[in-house]
C-alpha positions in Angstrom: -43.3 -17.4 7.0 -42.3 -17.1 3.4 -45.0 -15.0 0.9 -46.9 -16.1 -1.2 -49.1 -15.3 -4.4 -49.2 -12.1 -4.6 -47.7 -10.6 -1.8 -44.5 -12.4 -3.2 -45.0 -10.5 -6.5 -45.6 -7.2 -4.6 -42.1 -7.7 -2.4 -40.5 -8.3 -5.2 -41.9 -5.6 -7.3 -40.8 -2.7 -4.4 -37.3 -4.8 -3.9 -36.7 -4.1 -7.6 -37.9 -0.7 -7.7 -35.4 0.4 -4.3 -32.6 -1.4 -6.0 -33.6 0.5 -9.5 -33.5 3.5 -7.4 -30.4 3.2 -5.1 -28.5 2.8 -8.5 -30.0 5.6 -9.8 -28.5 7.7 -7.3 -25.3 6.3 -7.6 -25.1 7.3 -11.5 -22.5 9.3 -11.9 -22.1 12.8 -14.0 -20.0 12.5 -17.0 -18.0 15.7 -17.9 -16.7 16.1 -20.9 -12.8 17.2 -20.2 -10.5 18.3 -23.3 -6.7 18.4 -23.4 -4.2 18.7 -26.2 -2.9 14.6 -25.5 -1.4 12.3 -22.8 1.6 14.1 -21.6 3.5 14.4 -18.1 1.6 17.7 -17.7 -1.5 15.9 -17.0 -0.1 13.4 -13.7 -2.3 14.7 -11.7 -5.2 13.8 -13.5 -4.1 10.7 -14.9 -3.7 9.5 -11.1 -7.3 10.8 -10.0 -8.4 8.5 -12.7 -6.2 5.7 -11.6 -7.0 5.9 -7.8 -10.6 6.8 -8.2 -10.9 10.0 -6.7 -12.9 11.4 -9.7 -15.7 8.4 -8.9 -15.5 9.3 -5.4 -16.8 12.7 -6.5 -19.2 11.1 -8.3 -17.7 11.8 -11.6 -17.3 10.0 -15.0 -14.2 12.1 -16.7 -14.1 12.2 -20.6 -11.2 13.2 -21.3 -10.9 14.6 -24.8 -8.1 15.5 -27.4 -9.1 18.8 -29.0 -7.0 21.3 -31.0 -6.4 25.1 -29.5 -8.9 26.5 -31.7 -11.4 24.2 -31.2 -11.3 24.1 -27.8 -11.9 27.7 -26.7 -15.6 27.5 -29.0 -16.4 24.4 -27.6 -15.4 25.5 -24.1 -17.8 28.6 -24.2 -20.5 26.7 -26.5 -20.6 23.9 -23.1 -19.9 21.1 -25.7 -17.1 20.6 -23.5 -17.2 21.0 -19.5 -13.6 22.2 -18.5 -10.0 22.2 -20.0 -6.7 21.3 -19.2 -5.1 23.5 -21.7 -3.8 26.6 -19.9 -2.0 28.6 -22.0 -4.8 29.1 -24.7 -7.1 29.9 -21.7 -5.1 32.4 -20.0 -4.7 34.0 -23.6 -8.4 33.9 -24.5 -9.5 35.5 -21.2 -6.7 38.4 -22.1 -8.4 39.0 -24.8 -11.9 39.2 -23.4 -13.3 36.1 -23.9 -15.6 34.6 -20.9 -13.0 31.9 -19.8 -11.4 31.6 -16.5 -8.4 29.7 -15.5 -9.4 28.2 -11.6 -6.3 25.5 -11.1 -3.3 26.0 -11.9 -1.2 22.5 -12.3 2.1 23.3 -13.6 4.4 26.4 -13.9 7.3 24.7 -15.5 7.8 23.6 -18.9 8.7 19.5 -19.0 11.6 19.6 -21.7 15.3 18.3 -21.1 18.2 20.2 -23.0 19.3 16.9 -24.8 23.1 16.9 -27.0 25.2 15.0 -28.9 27.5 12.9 -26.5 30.7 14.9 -26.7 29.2 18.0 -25.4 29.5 18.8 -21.7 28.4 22.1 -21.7 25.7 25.0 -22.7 28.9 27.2 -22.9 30.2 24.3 -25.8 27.5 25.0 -28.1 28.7 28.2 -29.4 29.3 27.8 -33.2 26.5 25.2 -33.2 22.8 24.1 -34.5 20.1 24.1 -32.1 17.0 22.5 -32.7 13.8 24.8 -31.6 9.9 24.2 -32.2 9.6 27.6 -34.1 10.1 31.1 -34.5 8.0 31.8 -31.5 6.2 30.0 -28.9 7.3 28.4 -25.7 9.6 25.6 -27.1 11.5 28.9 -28.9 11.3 31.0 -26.0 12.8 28.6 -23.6 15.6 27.5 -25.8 16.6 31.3 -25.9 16.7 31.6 -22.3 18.7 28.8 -21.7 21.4 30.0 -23.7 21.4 33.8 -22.6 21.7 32.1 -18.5 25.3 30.2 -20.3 26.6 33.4 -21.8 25.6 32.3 -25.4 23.4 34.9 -27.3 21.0 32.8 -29.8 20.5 35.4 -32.3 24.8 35.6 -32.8 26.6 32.9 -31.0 24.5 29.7 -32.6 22.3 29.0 -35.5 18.4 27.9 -34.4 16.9 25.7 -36.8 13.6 24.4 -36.8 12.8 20.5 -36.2 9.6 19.1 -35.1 8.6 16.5 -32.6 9.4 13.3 -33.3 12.3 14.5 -35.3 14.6 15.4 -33.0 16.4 11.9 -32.3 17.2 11.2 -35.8 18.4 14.8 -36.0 20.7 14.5 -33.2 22.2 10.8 -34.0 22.9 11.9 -37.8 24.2 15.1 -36.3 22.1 18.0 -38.6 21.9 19.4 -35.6 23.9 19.6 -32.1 21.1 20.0 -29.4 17.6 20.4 -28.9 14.9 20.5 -25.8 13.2 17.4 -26.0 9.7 16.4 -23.6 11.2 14.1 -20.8 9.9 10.9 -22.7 12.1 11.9 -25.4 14.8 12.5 -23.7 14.9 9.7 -21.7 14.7 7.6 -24.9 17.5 9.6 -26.3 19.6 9.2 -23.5 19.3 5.1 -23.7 20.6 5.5 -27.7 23.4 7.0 -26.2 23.0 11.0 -26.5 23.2 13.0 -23.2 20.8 14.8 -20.7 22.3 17.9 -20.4 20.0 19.7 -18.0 16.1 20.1 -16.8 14.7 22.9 -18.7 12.7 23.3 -15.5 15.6 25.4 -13.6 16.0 27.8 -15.7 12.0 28.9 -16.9 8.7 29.2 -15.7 5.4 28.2 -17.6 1.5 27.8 -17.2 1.3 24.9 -19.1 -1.4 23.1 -17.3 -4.3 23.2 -15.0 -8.3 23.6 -15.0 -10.1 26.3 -17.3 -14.3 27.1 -17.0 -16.4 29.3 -18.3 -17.7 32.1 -16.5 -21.3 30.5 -17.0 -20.0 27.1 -15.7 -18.7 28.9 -12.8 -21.6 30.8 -12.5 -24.1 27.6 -12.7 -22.2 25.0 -11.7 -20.1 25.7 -8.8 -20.6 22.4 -7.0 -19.8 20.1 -10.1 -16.5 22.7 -10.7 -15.5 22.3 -7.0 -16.1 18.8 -6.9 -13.8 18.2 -10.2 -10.9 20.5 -8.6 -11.1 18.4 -5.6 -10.1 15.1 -7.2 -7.6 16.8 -8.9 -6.5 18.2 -6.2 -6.3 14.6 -4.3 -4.1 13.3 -7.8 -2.1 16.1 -7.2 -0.8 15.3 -3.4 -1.0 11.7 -4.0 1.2 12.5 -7.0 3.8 13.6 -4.5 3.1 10.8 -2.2 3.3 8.1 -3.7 5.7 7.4 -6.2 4.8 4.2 -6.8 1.2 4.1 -7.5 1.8 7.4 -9.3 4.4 5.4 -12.1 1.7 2.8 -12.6 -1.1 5.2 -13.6 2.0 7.1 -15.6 2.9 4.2 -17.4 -0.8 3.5 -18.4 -1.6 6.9 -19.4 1.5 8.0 -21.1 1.3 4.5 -22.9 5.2 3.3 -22.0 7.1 1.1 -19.7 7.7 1.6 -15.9 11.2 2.7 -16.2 10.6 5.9 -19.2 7.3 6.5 -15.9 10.1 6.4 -13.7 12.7 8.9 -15.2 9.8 10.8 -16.4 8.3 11.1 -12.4 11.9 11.8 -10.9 12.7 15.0 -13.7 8.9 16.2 -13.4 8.1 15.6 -9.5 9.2 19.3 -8.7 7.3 21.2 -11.5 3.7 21.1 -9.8 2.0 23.1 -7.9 1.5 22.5 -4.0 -2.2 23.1 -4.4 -3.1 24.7 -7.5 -2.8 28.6 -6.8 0.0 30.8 -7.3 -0.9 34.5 -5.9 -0.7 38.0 -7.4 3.0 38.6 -7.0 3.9 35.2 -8.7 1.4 35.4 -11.4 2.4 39.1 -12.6 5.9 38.3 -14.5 4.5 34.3 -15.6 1.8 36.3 -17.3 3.6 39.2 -19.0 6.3 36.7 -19.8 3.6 34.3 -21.1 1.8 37.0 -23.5 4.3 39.1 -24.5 4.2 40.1 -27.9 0.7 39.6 -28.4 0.1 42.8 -26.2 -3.8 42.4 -25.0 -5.1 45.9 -23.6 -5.0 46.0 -19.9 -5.8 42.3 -19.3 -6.1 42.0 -15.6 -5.1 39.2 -13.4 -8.5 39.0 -12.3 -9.9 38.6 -16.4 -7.6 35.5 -16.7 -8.0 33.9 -12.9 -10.0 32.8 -10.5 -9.2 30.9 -8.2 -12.7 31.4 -5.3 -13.6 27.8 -5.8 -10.5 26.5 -5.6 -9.9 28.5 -1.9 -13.5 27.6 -0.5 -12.0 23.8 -1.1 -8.5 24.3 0.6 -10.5 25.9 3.6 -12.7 23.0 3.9 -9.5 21.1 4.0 -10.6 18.3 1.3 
């Protein structure tokens, strides 16, 4: 028998009140998420977004371009929820500031060694210009290894001049300089105007470029939302490696080019992630020293930078 009056209005009052509800609980928690811009670093993430795994933890990811310095306030201030910038967190924690990197991403850097076309070797470059981000910093530091593990020594044997990104084609094809690391993108372009890939700048350094920072008071009062945001980036991270093809779509979206730069870009940076997002004591010791030397904090410990508790209740769980 079908209602009427108004026990018709009264079923269909408490049908729209249980369907106002059962949405209600299905809103989902936006976190605010900063990062320095859409680069191969952030794969992981880009595929949690792409596959959905950040909805099925019942999260609504902002993710946000901040500079360095603004980042670590807003990080401590909870204006934003977590970072993916690494380096600037592992650096503020030295240096006693209540951050804590919990994933860890990455621990290579995601540059190719890129040269003009007649060069075949490091070794070859001897004599030479060399393009380098700076006077210091990663970009810097990297080039110099590369050339001490070929026998070349950068402060003698070439001359290091600065170029910026973006500038680093032009400066190779008119030939101001000879070489220069360039991100994979980059290279990959460079390589299809005819310059050569000399050599992944992955085998030859190690970096914390990427991964998850909190602050101690979202660690502290948030554990579930932290665990629950390291579990979907842990889910990007192994379907990253599983899936090659899924993961160049989301690439190709995110990193805003076509499916065969995604491509090159997966197959050079495939190897440079974590297997689950820890590293332990005896690998994080020389990344760290390496990573801060020359700014010398007093006796930063391992356990002032990291802490990765969340991160090993989730890997026991086994999800």
């Amino acid at each position: 028998m079908k209602p009427t009056g108004r026990r018709a209005l009264r079923l269909a009052m408490t049908t729209a009140v249980l369907l106002w509800a059962g949405s209600a609980s299905l809103a989902l928690d936006t976190i605010n998420v900063s990062y320095p811009s859409p680069a191969p670093f952030y794969i992981p993430v880009a595929v949690a977004i792409h596959q959905g795994f950040f909805r099925e933890q019942n999260l609504d990811v902002k993710l946000i371009v901040t500079r360095a310095e603004v980042d670590r306030a807003a990080l401590i201030s909870g204006d934003i929820d977590f970072t993916l910038r690494i380096g600037s967190t592992i650096l503020s924690a030295a240096r006693g500031l209540p951050v804590r990197t919990v994933f860890l991403t990455t621990l290579k850097p995601f540059w190719s060694l890129v040269v003009r076309p007649e060069v075949n070797a490091v070794s070859e470059l001897k004599g030479k210009v060399i393009g380098s981000g700076g006077v210091a910093g990663s970009h810097y530091g990297t080039t110099k290894v590369i050339l001490r593990k070929h026998g070349l020594d950068p402060d003698k044997d070439v001359t290091l001049k600065f170029v910026g990104p973006g500038e680093r084609i032009p400066a190779v094809m008119a030939k101001s300089i000879d070489g220069v690391l360039m991100d994979y993108g980059e290279a990959l372009r460079a390589r299809k105007m005819g310059l050569k890939l000399l050599l992944n700048a992955a085998d030859y350094y190690s970096l914390a470029s990427a991964g998850i920072g909190a602050s101690q008071k979202t660690l502290r009062e948030r554990p579930e939302l932290t665990k629950r945001f390291m579990r979907a980036q842990l889910q990007g991270l192994r379907f990253m490696r599983e899936r090659r093809d899924r993961t160049v779509d989301a690439m190709a979206s995110f990193l805003k080019t076509d499916k065969e730069i995604a491509d090159g870009v997966y197959q050079l940076a495939v190897n440079n992630f974590t297997k689950d997002g820890m590293l332990d004591d005896a690998g994080l010791k020389p990344l760290v020293d390496d990573q801060l030397a020359g700014i010398n904090p007093k006796d930063a410990s391992l356990s002032q930078m990291f802490d990765f508790s969340l991160l090993q209740q989730i890997l026991k769980e086994g999800r």
